[in-house]
C-alpha positions in Angstrom: -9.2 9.0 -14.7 -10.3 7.5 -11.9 -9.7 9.6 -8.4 -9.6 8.6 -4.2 -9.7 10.6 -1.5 -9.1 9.6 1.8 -10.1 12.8 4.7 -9.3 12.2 8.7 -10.2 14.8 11.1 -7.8 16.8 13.9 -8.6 19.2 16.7 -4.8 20.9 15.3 -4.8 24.4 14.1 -4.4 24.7 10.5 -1.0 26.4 10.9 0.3 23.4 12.4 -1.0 20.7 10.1 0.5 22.8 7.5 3.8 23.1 8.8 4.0 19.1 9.0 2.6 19.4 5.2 5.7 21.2 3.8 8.5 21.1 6.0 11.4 18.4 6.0 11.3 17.7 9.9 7.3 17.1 9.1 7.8 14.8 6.7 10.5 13.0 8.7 8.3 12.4 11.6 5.1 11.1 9.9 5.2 10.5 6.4 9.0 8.6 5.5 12.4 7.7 6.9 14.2 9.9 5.0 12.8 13.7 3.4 13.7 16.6 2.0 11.7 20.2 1.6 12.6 23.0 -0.4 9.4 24.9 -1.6 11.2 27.7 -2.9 13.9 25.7 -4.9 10.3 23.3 -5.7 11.9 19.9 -4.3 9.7 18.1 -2.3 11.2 14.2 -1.3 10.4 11.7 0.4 12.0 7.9 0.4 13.3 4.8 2.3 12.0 1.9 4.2 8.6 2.9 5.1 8.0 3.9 1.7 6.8 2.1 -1.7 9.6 1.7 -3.7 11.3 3.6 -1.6 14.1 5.1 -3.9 14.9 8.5 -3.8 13.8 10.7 -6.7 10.5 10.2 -7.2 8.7 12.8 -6.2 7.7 16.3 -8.1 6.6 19.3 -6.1 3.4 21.2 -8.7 2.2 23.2 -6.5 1.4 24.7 -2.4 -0.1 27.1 -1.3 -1.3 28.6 2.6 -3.6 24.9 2.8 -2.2 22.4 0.7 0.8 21.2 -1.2 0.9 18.8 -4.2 3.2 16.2 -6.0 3.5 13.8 -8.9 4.5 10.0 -7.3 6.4 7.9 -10.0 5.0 4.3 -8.5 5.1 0.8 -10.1 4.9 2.5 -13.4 2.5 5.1 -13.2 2.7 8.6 -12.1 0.3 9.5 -9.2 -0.8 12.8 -8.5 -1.2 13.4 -4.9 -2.8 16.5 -3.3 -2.8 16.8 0.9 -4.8 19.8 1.7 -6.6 21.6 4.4 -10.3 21.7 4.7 -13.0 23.0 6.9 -16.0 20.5 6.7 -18.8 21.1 8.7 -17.4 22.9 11.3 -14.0 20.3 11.4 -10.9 20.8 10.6 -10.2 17.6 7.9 -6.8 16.7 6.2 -7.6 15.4 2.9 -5.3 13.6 0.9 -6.2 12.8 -3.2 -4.9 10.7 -5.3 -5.5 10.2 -9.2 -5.5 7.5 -10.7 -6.9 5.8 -7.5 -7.3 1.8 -7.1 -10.6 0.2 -7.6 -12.2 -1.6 -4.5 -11.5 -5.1 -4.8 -9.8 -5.5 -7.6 -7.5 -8.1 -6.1 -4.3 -6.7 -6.9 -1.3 -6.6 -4.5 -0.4 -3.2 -5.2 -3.3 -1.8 -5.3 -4.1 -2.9 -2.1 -0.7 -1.3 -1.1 -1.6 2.2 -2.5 -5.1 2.1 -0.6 -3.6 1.7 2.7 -0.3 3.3 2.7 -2.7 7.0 3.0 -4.6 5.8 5.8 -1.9 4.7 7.5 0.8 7.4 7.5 -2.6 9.8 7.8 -2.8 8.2 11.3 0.6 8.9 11.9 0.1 12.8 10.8 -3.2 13.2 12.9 -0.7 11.8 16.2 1.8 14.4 15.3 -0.2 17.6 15.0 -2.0 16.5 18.2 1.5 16.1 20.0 1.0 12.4 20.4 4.1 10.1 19.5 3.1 9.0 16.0 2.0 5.3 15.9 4.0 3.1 13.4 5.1 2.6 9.8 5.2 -0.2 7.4 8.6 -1.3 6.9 9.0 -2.3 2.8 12.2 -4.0 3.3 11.8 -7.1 5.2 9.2 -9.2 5.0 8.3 -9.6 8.9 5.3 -8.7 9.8 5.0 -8.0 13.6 4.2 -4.8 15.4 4.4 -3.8 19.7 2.3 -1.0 21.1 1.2 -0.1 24.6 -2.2 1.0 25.3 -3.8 2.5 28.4 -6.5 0.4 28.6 -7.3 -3.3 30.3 -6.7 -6.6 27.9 -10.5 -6.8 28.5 -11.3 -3.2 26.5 -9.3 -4.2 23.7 -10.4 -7.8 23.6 -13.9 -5.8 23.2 -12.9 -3.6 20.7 -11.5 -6.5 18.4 -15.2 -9.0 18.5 -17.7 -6.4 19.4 -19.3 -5.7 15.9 -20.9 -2.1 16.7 -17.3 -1.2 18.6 -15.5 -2.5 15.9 -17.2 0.0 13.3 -16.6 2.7 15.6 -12.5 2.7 15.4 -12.2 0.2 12.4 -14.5 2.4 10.5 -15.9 -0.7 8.4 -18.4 -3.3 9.2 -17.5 -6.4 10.8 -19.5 -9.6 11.6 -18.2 -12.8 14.0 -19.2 -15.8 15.3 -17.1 -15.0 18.4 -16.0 -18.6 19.5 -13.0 -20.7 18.9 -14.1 -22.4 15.1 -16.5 -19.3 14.4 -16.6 -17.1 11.0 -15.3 -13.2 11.0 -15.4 -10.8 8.4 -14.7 -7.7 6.8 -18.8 -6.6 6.0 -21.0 -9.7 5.8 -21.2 -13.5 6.5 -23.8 -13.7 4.5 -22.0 -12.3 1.5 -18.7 -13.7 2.3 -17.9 -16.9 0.8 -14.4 -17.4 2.3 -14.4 -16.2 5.6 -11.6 -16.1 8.1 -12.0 -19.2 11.2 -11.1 -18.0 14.8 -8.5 -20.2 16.0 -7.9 -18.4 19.6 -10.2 -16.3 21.5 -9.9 -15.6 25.2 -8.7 -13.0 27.2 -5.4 -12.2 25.7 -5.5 -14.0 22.6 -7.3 -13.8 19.3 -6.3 -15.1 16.2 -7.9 -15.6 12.9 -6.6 -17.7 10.1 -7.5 -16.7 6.2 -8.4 -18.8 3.5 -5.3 -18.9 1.5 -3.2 -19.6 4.9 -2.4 -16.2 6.2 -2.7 -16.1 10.5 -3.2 -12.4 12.0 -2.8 -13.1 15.8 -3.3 -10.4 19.1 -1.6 -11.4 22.1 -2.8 -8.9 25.5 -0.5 -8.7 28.1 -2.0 -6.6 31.0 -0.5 -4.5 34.5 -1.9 -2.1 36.4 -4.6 -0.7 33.6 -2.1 -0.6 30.6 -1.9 -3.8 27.8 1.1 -4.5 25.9 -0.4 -5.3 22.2 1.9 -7.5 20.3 0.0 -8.2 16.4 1.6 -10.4 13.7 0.8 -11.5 10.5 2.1 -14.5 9.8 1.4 -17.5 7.0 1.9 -15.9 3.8 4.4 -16.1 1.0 7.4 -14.2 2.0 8.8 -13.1 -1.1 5.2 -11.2 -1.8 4.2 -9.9 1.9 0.8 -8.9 1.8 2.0 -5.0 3.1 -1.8 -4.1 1.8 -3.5 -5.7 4.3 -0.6 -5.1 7.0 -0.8 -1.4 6.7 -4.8 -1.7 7.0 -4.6 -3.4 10.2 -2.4 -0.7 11.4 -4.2 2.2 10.3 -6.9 0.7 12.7 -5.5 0.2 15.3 -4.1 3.6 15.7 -7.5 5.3 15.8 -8.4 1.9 18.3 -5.7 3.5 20.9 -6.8 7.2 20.4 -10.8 5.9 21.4 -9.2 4.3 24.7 -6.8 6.8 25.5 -8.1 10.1 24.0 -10.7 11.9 26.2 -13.4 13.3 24.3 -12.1 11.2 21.7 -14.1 11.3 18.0 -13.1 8.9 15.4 -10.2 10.0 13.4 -12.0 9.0 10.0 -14.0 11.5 8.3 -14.8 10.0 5.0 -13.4 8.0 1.9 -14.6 8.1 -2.3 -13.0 5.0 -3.6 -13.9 3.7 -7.0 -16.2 0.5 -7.1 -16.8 1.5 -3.0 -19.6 -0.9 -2.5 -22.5 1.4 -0.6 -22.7 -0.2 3.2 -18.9 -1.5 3.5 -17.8 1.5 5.5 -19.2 3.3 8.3 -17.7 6.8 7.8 -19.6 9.8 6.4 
């Protein structure tokens, strides 16, 4: 059986990552809308909005211990097994999270798409929340609008940067990126060369960048800076709305959360530590 694991680093004390682990209010403020923990009665819930399939019920606590807690997911058909645990990797304190069976890179599928990058995002979230940053954002599974509002301490400029400079990019995105960075240009995800269908810049200046897909879909940026601080507004627009492409969606958002920690964070390391995918082509990512 096939098995990810998806491992993002904090400067929290294990204690603390813990406690957002395995208690209700945790789970509540980075994981779901709606939770409920009761380790010694071995309930462990989670459901609503922000969550696939978002009924309540399906969810079985198998074990936790002092560093990790783990559940079966009942998901599209199949039960998951998830495991979020503790580690100490090379002097780091990592949160892991594995999941059996896992997706295969690229497979094409909607929903596997959707179980890739529902862990990185709401990851994110936990990394904000044991730091005692406000967590960044959630996917919401019952409307089909895709538009998201964040303010970031940082110039339209930095951000404009961050989104079309390749090696900045990797830094925060954690994957490679190549662009022709010009209104008509090609972007990717990896390589140009390899990349038969690549996305065409439609807007590129200093508070606008936009990039249309092959089969239609838009993601647009719009930058609106005072005094050193941007207002980012991003939307995802084009697609068919009675499938919204919430894989995709919760990967842009996973990014950009680690993109406002590098230009706000002193000191600031990337939040990804390191990803095992099946079928992970070797070179595609830029984590350890």
């Amino acid at each position: 059986m096939s098995t990810g694991v998806v491992r993002v680093r904090t400067t929290a004390p294990a204690a603390r990552i813990h406690q957002a682990l395995t208690t209700t209010e945790g789970l509540r403020t980075w994981l779901a809308e709606h939770a409920f923990v009761d380790l010694g009665q071995g309930i462990y819930e989670f459901w609503g909005r922000y969550t696939p399939e978002g009924e309540r019920g399906r969810q079985k606590l198998l074990s936790v211990d002092d560093t990790s807690v783990s559940f079966s997911w009942f998901l599209n058909g199949t039960d998951y097994t998830v495991s979020l645990a503790v580690e100490e990797r090379g002097g780091e304190t990592v949160i892991a999270m594995t999941q059996s069976p896992y997706p295969t890179w690229g497979d094409g599928n909607d929903w596997a798409e959707t179980i890739q990058t529902f862990w990185p995002l709401v990851l994110a979230n936990l990394v904000e929340h044991v730091e005692d940053r406000p967590v960044f954002g959630f996917c919401d599974f019952t409307t089909p609008e895709q538009r998201f509002e964040t303010d970031i301490a940082a110039t339209p400029a930095a951000i404009i940067d961050a989104l079309t400079d390749p090696d900045v990019f990797a830094r925060w995105f954690g994957a490679r990126m190549e662009i022709e960075p010009h209104v008509g240009g090609r972007w990717t995800m990896g390589s140009l060369e390899s990349d038969e269908t690549p996305a065409k810049i439609l807007a590129l200046d200093s508070e606008h960048f936009t990039l249309e897909f092959q089969e239609g879909m838009v993601a647009s940026w719009e930058l609106k800076g005072s005094e050193g601080r941007t207002h980012l507004t991003f939307v995802q627009s084009g697609f068919d709305t009675t499938n919204p492409p919430y894989g995709p969606w919760m990967g842009w958002l996973s990014g950009f959360a680690d993109l406002k920690r590098m230009l706000e964070v002193p000191e600031w390391r990337p939040m990804w530590h390191s990803m095992e995918m099946p079928g992970l082509p070797d070179g595609v990512l830029t984590l350890e």
